[in-house]
C-alpha positions as CSV (number, residue, x, y, z in Angstrom):
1,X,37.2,9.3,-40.4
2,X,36.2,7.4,-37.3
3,X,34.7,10.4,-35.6
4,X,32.4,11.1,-39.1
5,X,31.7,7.6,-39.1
6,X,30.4,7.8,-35.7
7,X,28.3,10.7,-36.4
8,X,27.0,9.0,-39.5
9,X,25.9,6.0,-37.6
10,X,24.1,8.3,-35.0
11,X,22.1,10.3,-37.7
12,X,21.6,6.3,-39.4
13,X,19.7,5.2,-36.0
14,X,18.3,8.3,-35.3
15,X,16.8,8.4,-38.8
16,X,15.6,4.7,-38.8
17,X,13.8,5.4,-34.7
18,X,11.8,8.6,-36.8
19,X,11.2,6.6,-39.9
20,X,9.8,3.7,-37.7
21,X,7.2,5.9,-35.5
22,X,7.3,6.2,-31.7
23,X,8.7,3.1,-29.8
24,X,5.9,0.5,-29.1
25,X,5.2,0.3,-25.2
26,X,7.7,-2.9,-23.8
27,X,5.5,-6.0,-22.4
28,X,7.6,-7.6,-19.6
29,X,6.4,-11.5,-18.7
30,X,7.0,-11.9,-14.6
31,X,9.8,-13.8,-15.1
32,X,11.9,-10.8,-17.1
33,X,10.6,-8.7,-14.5
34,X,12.0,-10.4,-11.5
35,X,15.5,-9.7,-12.6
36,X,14.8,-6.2,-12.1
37,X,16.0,-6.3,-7.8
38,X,19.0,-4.0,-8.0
39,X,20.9,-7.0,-7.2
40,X,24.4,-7.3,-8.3
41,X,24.5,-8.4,-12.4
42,X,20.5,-7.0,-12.7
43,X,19.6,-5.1,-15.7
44,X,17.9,-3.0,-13.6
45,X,15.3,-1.6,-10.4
46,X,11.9,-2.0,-11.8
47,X,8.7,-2.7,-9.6
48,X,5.3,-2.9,-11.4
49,X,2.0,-1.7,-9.4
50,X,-1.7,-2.7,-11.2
51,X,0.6,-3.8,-13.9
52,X,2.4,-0.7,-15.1
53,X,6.4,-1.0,-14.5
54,X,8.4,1.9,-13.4
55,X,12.1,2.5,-13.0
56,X,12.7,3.3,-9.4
57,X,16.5,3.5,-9.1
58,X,16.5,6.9,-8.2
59,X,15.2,5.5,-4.8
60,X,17.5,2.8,-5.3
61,X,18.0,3.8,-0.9
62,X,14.4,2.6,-0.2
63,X,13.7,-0.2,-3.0
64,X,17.4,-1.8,-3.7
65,X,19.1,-4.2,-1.6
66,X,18.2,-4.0,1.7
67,X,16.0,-1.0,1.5
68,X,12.9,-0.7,3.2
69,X,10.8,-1.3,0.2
70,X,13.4,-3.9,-1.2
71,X,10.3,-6.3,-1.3
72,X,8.4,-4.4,-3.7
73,X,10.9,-4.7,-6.5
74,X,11.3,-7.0,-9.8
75,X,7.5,-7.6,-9.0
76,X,3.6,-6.4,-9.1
77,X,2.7,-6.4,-5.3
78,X,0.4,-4.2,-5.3
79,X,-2.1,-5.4,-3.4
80,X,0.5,-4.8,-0.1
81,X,0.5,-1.2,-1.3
82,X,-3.0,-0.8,1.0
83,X,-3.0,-4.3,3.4
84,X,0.2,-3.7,4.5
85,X,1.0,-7.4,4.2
86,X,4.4,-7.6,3.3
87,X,4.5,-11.5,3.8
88,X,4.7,-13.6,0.2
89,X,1.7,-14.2,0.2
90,X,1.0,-10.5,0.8
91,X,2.9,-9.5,-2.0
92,X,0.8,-10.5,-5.2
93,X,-1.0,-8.6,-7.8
94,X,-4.2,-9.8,-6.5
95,X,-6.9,-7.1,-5.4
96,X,-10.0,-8.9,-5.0
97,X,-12.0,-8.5,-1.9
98,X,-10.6,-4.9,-1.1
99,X,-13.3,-2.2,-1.2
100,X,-13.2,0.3,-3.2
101,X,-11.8,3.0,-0.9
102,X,-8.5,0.9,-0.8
103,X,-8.4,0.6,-4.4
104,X,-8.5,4.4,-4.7
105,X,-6.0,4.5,-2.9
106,X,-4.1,2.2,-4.3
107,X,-4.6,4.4,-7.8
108,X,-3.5,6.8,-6.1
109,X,-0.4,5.0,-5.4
110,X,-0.2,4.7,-9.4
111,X,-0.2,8.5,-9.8
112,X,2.8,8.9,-7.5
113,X,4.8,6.5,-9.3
114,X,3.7,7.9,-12.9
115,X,4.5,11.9,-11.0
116,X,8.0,10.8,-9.4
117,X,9.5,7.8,-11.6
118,X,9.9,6.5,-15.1
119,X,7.1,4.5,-16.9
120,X,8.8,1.7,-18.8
121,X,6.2,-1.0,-19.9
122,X,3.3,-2.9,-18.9
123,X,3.7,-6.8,-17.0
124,X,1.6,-9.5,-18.9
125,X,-0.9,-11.1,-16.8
126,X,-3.5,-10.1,-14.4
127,X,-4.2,-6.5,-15.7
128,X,-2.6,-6.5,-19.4
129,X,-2.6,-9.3,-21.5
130,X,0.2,-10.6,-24.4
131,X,-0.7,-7.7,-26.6
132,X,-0.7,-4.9,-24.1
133,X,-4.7,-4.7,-23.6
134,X,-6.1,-3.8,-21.1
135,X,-7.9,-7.0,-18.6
136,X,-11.5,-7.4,-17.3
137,X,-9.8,-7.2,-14.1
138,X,-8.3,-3.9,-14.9
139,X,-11.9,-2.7,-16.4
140,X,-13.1,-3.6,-13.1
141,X,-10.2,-2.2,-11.1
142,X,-11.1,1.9,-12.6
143,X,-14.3,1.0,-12.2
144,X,-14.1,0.4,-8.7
145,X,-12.0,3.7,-8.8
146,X,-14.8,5.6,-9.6
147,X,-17.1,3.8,-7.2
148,X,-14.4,4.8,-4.5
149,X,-14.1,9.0,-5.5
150,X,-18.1,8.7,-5.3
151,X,-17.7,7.6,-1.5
152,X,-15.0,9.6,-0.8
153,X,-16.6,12.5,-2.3
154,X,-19.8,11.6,0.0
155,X,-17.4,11.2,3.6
156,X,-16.3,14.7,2.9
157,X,-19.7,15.7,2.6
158,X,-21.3,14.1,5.4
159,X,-17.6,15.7,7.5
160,X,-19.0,18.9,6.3
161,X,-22.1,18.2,7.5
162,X,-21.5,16.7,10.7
163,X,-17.4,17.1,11.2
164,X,-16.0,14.6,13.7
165,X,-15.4,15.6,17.7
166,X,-12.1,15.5,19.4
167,X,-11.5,12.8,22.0
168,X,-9.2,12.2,24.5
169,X,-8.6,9.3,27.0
170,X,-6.7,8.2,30.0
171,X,-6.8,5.2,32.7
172,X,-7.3,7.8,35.4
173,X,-9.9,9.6,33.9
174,X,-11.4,7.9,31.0
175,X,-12.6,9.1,27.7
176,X,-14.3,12.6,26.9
177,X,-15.5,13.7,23.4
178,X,-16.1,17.2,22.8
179,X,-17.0,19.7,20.0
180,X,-14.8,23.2,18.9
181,X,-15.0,25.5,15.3
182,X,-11.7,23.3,14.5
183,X,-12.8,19.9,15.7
184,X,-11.8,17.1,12.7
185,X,-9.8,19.2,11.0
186,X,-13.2,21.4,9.5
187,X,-13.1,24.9,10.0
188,X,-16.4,26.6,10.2
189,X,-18.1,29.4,12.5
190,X,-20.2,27.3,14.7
191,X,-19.0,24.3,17.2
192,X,-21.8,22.3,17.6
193,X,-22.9,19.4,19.9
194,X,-21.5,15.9,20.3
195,X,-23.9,12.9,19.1
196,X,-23.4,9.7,18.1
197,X,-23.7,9.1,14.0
198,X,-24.8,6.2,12.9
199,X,-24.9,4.6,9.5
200,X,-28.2,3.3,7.8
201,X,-27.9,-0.6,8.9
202,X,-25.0,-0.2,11.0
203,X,-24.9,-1.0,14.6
204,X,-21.3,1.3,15.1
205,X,-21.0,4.6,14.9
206,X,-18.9,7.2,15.3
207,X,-18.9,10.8,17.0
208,X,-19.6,13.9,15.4
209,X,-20.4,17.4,16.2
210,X,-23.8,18.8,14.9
211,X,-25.0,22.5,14.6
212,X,-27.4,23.5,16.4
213,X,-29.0,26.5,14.7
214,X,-30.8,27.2,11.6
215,X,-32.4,25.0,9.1
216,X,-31.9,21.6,9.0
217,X,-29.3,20.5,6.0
218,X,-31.6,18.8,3.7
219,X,-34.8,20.6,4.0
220,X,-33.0,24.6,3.4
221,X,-36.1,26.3,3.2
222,X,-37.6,24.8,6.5
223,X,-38.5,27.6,9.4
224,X,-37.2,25.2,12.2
225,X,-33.5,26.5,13.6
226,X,-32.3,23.4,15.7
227,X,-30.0,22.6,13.0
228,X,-29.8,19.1,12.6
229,X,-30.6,18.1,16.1
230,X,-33.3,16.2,15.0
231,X,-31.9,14.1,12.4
232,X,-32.6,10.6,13.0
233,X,-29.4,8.9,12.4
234,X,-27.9,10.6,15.6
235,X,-28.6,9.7,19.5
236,X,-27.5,11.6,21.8
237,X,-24.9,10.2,24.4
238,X,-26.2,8.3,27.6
239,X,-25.5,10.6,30.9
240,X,-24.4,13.6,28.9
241,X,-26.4,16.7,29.0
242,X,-28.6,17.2,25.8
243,X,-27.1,20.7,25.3
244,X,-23.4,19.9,26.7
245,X,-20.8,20.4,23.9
246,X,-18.4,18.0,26.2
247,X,-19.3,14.4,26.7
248,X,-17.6,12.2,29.5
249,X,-17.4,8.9,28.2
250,X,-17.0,5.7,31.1
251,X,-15.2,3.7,27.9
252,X,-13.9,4.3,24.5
């Protein structure tokens, strides 16, 4: 009889769970949340990041007690996830000021947890409020998501375009820059010629390798075939041969 009556009592809840729809989404305050450190007596190893908590005990190694990542748990610190700051006052939920390359990848941060561990609620406060909504400073948060896939989409571009050199340096002989069909990491049939990039209003720049025959890249049709020699956001490098693919550089 106690065996049926078990059964009977499973079917019971199981029944009721179906009867009542899908389990609403848990809302954790910070306070619940912080008891979730792996400690001895916890309920649990949560961490929250842009307000979405997930169950990370199966890397119970890196975020329990004394892990590497220990600091990350029974909290949102997601802001630490791209400064690196893992002081207390590094570890808050707080993301304004960072650009919106960093908050890309801090979304991207979000889809490893959501790929790799278990979603268990949202955290009440800076991105979800008391009913589970969504915050303006979560609105603003995806929008600057999509601001930062815009720009990255545009740096691969412009890598395409004008891939960066290779570099080396040493005290004895100082720096060199040079160009190669492999140089940044884009493969492509030409190797080009080493030039200094510069970005419209910016006083840096940064070295890149630009072909040298054919059309120029934003006027295809053109008859010229120095490449994009002639682009104006490039200068050539003080000393260095116009048509050396190997720069010697006094500093770097």
């Amino acid at each position: 009889p106690a065996d049926v009556w078990r059964l009977w009592s499973r079917w019971f809840t199981d029944w009721l769970g179906t009867a009542a729809g899908p389990a609403s989404i848990r809302l954790f305050t910070k306070s619940e949340l912080s008891r979730y450190t792996g400690e001895k007596g916890s309920p649990g190893l949560y961490l929250a990041i842009l307000g979405q908590v997930f169950d990370v005990k199966k890397g119970k190694k890196h975020y329990g007690p004394g892990g590497s990542y220990s600091f990350f748990s029974g909290r949102d610190a997601c802001r630490a996830f791209v400064s690196g700051d893992f002081t207390e006052n590094g570890l808050v939920d707080d993301v304004s000021g960072l650009s919106p390359s960093q908050i890309l990848s801090l979304h991207e941060w979000l889809d490893f947890y959501k790929k790799e561990y278990i979603f268990k609620g949202k955290l009440i406060g800076t991105y979800y409020d008391h009913n589970g909504e969504p915050t303006q400073v979560l609105s603003n948060v995806e929008l600057a998501v999509t601001q930062g896939k815009k720009l990255k989409a545009e740096s691969e571009l412009e890598n395409n375009l004008f891939p960066p050199c290779n570099s080396e340096w040493s005290s004895a002989k100082g720096g060199r820059v040079w160009c190669s069909p492999h140089s940044g990491g884009v493969e492509r049939d030409w190797a080009g010629l080493p030039r200094k990039l510069y970005r419209p209003g910016s006083k840096s720049h940064r070295c890149v390798c630009v072909r040298t025959t054919g059309p120029p890249s934003n006027q295809p049709n053109s008859v010229q075939n120095r490449g994009d020699l002639d682009n104006p956001s490039l200068q050539e490098y003080a000393g260095c041969h116009s048509l050396s693919d190997s720069c010697a550089l006094p500093e770097m």
